[in-house]
GUVEXTOR-355645 format. One record per atom (N, C-alpha, C, O, CB): residue number from 1; residue in three letters; atom name; x negated, y negated, z negated. Coordinates in steps of 0.02 Angstrom, whole numbers, plus 50000, padded with zeros to 5 digits. Glycine has a CB too. Layout:
BEGIN
{num NUM; residu ALA; atome CA; x X; y Y; z Z}
...
***
This chain:
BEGIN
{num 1; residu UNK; atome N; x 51156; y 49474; z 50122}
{num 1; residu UNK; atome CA; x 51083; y 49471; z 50121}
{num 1; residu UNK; atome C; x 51054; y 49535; z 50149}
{num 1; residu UNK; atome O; x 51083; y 49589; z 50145}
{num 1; residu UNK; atome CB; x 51057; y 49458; z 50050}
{num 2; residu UNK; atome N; x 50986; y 49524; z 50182}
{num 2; residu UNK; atome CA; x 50987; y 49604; z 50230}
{num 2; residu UNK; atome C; x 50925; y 49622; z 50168}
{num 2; residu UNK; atome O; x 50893; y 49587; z 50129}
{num 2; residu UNK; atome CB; x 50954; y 49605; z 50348}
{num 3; residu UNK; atome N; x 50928; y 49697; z 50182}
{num 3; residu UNK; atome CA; x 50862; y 49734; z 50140}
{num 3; residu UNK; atome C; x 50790; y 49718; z 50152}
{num 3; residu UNK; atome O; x 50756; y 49725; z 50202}
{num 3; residu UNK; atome CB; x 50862; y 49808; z 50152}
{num 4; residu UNK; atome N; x 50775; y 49692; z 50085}
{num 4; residu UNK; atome CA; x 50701; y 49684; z 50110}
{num 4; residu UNK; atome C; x 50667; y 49744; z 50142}
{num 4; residu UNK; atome O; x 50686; y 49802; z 50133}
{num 4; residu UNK; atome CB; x 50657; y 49663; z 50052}
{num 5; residu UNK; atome N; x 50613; y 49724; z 50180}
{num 5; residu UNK; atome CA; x 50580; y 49775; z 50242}
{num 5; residu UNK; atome C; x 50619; y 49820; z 50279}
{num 5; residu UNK; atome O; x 50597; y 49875; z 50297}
{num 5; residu UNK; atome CB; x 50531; y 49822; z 50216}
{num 6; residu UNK; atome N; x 50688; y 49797; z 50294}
{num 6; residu UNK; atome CA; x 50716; y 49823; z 50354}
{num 6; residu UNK; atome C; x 50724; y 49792; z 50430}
{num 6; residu UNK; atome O; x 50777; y 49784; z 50461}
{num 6; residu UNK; atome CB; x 50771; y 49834; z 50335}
{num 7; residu UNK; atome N; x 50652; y 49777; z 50453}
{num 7; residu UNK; atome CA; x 50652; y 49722; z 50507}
{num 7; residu UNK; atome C; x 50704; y 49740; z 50565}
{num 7; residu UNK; atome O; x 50693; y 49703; z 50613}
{num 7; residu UNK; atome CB; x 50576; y 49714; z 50539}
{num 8; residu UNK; atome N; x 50754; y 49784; z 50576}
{num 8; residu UNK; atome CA; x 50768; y 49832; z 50624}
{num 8; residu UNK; atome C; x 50852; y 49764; z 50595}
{num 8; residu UNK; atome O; x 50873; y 49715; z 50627}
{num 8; residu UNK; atome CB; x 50753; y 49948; z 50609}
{num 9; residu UNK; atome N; x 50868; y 49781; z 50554}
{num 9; residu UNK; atome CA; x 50943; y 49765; z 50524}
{num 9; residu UNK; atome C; x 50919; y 49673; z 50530}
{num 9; residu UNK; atome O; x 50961; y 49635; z 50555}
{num 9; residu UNK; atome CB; x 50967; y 49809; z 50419}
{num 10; residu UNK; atome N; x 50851; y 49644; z 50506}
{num 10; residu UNK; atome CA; x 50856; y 49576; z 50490}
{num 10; residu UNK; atome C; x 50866; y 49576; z 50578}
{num 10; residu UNK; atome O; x 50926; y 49579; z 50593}
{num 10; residu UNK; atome CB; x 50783; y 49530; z 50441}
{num 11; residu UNK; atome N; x 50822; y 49573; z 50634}
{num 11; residu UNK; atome CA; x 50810; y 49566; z 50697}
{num 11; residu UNK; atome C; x 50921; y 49562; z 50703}
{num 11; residu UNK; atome O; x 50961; y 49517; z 50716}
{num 11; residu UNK; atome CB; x 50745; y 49647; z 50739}
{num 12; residu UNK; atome N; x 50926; y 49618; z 50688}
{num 12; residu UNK; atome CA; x 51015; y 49625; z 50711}
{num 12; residu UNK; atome C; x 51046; y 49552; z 50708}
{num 12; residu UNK; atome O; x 51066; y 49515; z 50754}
{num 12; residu UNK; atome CB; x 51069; y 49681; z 50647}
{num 13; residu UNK; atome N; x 51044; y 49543; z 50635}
{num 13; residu UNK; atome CA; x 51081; y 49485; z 50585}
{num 13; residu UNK; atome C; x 51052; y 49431; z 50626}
{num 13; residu UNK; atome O; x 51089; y 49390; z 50652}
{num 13; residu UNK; atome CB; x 51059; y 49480; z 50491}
{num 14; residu UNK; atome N; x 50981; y 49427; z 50634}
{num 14; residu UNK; atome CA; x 50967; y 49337; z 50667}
{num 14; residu UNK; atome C; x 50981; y 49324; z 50718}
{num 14; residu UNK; atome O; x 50994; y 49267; z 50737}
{num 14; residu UNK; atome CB; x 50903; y 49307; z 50674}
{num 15; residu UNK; atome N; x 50982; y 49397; z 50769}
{num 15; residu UNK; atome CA; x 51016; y 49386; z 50843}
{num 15; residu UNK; atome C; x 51089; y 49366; z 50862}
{num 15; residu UNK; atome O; x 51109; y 49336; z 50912}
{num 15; residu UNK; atome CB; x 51010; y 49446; z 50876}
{num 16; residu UNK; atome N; x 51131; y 49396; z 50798}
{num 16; residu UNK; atome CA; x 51193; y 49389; z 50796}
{num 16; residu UNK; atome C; x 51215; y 49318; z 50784}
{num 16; residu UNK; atome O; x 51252; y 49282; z 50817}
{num 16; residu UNK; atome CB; x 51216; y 49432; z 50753}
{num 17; residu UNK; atome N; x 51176; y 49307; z 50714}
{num 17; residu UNK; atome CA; x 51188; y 49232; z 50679}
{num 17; residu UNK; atome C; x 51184; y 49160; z 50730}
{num 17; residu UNK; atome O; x 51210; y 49106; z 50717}
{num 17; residu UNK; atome CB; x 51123; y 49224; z 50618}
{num 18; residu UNK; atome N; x 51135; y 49181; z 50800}
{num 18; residu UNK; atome CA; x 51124; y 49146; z 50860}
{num 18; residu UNK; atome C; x 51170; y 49167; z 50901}
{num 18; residu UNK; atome O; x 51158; y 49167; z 50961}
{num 18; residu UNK; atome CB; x 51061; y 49153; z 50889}
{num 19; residu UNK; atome N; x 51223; y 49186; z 50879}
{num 19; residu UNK; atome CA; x 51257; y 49219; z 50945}
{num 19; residu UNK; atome C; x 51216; y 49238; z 51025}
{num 19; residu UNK; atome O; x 51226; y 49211; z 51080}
{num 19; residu UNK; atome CB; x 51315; y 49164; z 50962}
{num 20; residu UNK; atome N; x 51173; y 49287; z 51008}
{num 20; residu UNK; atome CA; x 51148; y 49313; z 51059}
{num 20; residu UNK; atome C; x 51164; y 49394; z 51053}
{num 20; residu UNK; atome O; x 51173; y 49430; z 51004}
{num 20; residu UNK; atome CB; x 51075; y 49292; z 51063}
{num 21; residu UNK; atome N; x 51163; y 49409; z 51143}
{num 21; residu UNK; atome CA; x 51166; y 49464; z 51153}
{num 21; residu UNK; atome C; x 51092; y 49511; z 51151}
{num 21; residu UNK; atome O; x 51035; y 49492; z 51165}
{num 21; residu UNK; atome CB; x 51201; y 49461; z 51209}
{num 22; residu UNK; atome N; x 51110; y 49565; z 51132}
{num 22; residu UNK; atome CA; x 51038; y 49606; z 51167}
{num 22; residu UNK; atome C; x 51004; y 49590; z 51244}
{num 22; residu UNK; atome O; x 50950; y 49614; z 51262}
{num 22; residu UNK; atome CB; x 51060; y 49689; z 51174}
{num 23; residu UNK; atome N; x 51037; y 49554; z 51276}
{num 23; residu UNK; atome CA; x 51010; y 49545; z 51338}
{num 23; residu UNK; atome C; x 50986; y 49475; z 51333}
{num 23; residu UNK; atome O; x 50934; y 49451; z 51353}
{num 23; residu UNK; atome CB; x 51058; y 49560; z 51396}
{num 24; residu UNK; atome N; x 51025; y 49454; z 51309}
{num 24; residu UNK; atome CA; x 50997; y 49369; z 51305}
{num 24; residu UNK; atome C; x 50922; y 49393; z 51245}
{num 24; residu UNK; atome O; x 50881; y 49347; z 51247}
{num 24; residu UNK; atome CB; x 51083; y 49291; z 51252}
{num 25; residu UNK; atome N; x 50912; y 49416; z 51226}
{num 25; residu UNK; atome CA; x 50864; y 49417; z 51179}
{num 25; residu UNK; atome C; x 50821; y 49446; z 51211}
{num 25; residu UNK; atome O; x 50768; y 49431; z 51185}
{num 25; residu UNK; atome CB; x 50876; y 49442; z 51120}
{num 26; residu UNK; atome N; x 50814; y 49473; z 51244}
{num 26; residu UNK; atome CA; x 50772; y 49522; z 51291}
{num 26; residu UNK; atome C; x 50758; y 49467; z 51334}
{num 26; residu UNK; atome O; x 50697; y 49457; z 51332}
{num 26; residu UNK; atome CB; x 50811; y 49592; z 51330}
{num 27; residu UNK; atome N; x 50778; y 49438; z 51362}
{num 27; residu UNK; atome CA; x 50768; y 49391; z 51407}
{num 27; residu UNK; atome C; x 50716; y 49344; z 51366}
{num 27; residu UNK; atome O; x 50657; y 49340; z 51384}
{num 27; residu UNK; atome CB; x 50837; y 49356; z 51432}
{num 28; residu UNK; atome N; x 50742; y 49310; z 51309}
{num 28; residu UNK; atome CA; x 50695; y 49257; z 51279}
{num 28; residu UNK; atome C; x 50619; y 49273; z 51257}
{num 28; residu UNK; atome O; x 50570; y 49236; z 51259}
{num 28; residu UNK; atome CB; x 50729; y 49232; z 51219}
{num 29; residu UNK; atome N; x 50626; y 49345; z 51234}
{num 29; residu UNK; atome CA; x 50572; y 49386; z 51213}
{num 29; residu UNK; atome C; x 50518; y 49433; z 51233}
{num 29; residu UNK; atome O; x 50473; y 49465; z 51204}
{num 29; residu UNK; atome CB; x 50591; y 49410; z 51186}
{num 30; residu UNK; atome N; x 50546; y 49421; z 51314}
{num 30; residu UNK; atome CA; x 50503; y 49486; z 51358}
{num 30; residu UNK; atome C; x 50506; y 49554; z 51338}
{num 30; residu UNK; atome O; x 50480; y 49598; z 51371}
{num 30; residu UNK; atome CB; x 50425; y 49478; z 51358}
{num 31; residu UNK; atome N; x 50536; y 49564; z 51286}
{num 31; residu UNK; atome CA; x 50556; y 49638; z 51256}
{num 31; residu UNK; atome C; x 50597; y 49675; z 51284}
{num 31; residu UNK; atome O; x 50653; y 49649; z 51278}
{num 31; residu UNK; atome CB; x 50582; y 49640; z 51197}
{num 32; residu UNK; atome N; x 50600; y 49745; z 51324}
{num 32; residu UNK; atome CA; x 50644; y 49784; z 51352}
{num 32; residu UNK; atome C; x 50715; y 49783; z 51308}
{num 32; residu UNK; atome O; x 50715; y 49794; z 51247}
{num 32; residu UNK; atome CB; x 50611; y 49852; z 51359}
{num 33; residu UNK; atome N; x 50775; y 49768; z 51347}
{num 33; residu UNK; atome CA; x 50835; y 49781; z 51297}
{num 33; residu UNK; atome C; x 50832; y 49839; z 51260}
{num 33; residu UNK; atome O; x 50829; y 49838; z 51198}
{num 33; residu UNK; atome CB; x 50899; y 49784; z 51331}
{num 34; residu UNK; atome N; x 50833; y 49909; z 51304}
{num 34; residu UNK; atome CA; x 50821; y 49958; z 51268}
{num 34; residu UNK; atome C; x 50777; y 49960; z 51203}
{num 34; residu UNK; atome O; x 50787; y 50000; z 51157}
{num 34; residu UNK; atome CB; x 50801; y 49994; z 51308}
{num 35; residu UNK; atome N; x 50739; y 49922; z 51202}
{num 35; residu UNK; atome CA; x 50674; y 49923; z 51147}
{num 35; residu UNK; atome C; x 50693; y 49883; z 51103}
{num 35; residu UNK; atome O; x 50665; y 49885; z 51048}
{num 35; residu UNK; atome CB; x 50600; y 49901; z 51169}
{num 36; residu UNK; atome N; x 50736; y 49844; z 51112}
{num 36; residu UNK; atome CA; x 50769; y 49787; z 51031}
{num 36; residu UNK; atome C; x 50820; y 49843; z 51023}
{num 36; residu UNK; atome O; x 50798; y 49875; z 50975}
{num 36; residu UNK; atome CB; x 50817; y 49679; z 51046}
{num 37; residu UNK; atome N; x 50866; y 49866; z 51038}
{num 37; residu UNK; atome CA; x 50912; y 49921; z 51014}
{num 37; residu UNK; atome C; x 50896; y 49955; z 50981}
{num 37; residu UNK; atome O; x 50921; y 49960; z 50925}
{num 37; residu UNK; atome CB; x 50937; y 49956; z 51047}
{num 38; residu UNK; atome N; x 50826; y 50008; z 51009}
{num 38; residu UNK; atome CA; x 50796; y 50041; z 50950}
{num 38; residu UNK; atome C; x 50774; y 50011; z 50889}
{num 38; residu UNK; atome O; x 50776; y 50032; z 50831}
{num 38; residu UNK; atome CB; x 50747; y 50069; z 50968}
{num 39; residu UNK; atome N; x 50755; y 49966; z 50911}
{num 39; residu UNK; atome CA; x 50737; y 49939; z 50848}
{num 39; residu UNK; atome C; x 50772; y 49908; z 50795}
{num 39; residu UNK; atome O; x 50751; y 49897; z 50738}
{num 39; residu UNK; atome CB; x 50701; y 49903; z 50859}
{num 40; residu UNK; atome N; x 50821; y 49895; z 50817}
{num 40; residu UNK; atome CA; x 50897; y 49863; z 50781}
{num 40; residu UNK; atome C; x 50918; y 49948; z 50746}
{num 40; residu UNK; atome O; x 50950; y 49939; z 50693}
{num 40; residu UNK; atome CB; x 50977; y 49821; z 50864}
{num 41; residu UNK; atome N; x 50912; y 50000; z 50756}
{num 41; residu UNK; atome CA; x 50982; y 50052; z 50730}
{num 41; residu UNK; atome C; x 50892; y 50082; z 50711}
{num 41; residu UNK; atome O; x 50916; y 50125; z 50674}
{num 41; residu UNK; atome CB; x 51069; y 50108; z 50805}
{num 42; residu UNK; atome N; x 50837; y 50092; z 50707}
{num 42; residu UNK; atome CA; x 50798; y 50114; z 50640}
{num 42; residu UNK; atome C; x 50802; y 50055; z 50604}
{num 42; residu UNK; atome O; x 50820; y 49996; z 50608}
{num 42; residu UNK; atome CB; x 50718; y 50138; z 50648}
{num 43; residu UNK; atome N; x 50759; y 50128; z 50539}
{num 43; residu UNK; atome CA; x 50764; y 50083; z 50465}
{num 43; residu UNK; atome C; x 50688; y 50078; z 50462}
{num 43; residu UNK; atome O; x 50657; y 50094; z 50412}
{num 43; residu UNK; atome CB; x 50805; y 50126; z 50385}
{num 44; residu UNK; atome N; x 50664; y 50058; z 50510}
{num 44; residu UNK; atome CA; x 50577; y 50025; z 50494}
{num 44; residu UNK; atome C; x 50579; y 49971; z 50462}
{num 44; residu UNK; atome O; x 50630; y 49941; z 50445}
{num 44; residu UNK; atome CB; x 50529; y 50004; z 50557}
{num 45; residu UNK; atome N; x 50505; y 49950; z 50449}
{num 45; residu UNK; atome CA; x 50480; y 49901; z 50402}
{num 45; residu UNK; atome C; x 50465; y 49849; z 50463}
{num 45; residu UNK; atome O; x 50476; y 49789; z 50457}
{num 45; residu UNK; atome CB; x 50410; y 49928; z 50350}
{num 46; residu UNK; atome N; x 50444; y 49874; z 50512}
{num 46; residu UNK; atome CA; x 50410; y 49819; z 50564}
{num 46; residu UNK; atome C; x 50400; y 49852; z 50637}
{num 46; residu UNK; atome O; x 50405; y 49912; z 50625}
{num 46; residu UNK; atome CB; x 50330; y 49792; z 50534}
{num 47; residu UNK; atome N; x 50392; y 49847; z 50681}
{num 47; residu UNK; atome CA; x 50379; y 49857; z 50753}
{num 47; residu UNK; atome C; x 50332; y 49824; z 50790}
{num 47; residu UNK; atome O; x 50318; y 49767; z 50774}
{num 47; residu UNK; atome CB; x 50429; y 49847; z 50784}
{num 48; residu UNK; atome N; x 50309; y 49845; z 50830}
{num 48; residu UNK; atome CA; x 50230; y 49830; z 50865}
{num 48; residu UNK; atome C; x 50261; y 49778; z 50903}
{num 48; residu UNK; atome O; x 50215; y 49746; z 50928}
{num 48; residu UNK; atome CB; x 50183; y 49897; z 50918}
{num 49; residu UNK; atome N; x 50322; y 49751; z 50922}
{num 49; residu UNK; atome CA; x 50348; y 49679; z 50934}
{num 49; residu UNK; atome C; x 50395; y 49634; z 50886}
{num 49; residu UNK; atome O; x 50441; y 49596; z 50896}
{num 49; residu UNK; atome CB; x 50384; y 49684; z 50994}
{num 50; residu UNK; atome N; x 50361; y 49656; z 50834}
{num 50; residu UNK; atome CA; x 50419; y 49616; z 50769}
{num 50; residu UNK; atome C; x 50392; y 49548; z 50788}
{num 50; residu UNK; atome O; x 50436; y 49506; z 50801}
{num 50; residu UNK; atome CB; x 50406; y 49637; z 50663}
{num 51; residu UNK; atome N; x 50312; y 49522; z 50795}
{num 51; residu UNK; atome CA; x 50312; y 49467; z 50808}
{num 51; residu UNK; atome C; x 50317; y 49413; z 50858}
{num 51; residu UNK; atome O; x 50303; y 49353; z 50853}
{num 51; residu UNK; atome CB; x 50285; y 49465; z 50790}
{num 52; residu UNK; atome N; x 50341; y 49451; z 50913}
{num 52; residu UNK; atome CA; x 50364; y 49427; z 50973}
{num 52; residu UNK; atome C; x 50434; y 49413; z 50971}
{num 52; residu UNK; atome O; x 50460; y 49365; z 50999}
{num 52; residu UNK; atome CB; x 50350; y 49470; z 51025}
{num 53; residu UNK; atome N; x 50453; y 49443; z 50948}
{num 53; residu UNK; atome CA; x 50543; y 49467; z 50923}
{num 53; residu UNK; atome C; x 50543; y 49391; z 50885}
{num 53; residu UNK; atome O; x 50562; y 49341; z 50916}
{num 53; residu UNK; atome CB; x 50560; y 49560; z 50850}
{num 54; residu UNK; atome N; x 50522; y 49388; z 50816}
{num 54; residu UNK; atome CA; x 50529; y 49346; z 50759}
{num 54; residu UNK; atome C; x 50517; y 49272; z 50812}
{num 54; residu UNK; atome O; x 50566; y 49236; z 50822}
{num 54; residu UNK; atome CB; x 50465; y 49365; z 50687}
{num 55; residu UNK; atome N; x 50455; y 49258; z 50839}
{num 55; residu UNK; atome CA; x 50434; y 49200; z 50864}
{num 55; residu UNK; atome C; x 50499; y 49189; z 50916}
{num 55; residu UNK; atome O; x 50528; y 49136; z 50908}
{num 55; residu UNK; atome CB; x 50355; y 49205; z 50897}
{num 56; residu UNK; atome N; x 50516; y 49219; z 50952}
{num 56; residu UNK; atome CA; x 50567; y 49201; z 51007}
{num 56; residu UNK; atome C; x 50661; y 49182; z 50967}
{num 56; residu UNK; atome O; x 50714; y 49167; z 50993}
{num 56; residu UNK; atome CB; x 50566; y 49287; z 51069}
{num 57; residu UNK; atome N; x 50643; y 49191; z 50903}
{num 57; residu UNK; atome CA; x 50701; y 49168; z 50861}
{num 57; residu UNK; atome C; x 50692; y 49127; z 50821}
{num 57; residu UNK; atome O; x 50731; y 49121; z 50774}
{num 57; residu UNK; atome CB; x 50730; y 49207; z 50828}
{num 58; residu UNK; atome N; x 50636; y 49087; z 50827}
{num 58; residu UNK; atome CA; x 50599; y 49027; z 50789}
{num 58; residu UNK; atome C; x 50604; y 49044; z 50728}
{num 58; residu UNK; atome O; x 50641; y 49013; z 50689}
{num 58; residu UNK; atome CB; x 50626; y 48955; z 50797}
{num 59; residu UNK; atome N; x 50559; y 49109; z 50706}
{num 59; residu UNK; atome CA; x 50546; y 49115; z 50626}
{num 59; residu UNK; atome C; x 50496; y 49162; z 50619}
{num 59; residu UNK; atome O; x 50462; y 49178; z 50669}
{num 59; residu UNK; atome CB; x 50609; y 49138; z 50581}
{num 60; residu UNK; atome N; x 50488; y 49185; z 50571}
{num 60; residu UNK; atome CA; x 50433; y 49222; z 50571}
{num 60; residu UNK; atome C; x 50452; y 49307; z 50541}
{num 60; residu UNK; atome O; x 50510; y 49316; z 50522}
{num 60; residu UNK; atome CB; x 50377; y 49178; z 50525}
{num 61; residu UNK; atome N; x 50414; y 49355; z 50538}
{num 61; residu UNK; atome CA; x 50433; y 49412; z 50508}
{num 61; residu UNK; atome C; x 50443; y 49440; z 50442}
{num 61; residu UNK; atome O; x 50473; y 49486; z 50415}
{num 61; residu UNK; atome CB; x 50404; y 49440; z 50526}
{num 62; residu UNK; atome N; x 50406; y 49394; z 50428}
{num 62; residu UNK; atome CA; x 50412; y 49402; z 50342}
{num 62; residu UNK; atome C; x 50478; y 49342; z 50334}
{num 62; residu UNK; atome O; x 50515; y 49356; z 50286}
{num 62; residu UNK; atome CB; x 50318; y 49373; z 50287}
{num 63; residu UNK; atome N; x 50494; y 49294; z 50364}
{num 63; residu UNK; atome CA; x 50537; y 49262; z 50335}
{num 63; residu UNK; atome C; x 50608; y 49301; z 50378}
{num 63; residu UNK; atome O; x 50658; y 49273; z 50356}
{num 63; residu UNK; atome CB; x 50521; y 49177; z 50341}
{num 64; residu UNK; atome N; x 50620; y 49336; z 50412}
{num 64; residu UNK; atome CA; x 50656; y 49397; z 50424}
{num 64; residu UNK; atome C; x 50680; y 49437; z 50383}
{num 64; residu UNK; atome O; x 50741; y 49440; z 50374}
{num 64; residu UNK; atome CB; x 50630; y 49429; z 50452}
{num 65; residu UNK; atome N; x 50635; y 49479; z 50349}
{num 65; residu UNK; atome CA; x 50621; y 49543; z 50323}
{num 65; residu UNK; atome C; x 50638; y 49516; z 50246}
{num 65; residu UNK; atome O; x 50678; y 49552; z 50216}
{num 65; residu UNK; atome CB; x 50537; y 49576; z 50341}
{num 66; residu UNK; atome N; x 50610; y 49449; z 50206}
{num 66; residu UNK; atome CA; x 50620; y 49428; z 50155}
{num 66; residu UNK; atome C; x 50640; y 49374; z 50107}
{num 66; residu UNK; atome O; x 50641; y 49368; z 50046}
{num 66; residu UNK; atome CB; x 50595; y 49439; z 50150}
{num 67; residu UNK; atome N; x 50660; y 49321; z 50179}
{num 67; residu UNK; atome CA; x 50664; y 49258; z 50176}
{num 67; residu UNK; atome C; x 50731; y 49243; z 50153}
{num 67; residu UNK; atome O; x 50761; y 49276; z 50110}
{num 67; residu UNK; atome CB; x 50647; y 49228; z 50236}
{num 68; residu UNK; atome N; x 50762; y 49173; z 50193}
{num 68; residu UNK; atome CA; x 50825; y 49148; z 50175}
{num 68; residu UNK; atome C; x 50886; y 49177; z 50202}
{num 68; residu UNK; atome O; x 50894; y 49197; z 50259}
{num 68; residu UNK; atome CB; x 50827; y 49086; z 50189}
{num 69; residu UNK; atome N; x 50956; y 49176; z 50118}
{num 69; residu UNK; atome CA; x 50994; y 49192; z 50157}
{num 69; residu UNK; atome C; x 51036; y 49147; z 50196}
{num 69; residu UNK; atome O; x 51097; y 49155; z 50194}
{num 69; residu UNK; atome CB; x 51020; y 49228; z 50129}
{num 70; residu UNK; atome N; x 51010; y 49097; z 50234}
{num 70; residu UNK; atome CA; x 51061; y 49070; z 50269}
{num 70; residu UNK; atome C; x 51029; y 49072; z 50340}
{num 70; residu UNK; atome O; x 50995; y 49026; z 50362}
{num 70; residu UNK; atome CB; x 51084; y 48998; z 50242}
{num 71; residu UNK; atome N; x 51037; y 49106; z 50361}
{num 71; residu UNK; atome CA; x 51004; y 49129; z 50435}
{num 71; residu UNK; atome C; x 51044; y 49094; z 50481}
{num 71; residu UNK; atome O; x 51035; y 49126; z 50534}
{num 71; residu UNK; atome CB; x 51005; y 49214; z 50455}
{num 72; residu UNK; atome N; x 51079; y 49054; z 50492}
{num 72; residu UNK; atome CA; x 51138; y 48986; z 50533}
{num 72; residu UNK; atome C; x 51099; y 48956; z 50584}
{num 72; residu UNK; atome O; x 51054; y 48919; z 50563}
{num 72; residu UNK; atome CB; x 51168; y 48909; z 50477}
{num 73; residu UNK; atome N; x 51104; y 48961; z 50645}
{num 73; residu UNK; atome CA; x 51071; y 48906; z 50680}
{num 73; residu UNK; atome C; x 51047; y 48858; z 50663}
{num 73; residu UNK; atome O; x 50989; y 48845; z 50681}
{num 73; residu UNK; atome CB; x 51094; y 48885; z 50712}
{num 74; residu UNK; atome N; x 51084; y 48814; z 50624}
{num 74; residu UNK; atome CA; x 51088; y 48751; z 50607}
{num 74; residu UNK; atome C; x 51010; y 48739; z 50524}
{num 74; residu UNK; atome O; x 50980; y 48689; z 50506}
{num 74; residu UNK; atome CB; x 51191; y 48740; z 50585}
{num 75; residu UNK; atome N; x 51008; y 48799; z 50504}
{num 75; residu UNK; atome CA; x 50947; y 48804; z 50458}
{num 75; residu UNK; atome C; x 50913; y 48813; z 50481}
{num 75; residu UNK; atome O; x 50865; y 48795; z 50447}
{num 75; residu UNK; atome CB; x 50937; y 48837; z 50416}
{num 76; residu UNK; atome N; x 50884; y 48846; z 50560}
{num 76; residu UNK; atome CA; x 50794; y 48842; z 50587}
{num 76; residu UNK; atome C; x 50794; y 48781; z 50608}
{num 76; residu UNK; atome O; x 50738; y 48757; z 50616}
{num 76; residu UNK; atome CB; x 50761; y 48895; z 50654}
{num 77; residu UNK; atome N; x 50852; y 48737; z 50624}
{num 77; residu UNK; atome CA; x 50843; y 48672; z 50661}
{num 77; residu UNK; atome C; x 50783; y 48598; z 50613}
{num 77; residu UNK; atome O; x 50802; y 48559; z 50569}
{num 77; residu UNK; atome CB; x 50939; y 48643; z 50671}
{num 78; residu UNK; atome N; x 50713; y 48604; z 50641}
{num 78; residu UNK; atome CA; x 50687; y 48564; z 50595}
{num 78; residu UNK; atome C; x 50690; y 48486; z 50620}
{num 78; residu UNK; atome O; x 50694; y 48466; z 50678}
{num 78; residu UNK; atome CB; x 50618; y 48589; z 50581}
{num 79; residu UNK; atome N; x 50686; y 48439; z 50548}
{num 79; residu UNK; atome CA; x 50701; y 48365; z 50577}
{num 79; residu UNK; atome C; x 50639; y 48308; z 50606}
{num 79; residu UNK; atome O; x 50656; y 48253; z 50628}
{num 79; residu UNK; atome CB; x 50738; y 48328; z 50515}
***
């Protein structure tokens, strides 16, 4: 389970849990790779693209930062 208000570590975990790379995520998100990295290795609460970040991983920031622990592809999939 990641720490609540560590959007830097949740962003890590949901990119991973999608098997995506930093580049593939950069790509989906318009976000500089360099700029999800930083933001992946601080221990911030949030980033001036947490919600660009969150939306391009079909979830939101608070459900990131405090939500479920089953972050699986197969759990954002809605029916």
């Amino acid at each position: 389970m990641k720490t609540p208000g560590n959007f830097g570590e949740a962003l890590r975990e949901y990119r991973e849990a999608k098997g995506w790379t930093q580049e593939k995520r950069s790509e989906e998100s318009g976000v500089d790779q360099a700029t999800i990295s930083a933001i992946e290795v601080r221990k911030s609460g949030r980033s001036r693209y947490s919600a660009q970040l969150a939306r391009a991983l079909g979830t939101t920031v608070e459900e990131m930062i405090f939500g479920t622990d089953d972050i699986s592809p197969q759990s954002r999939e809605v029916d």
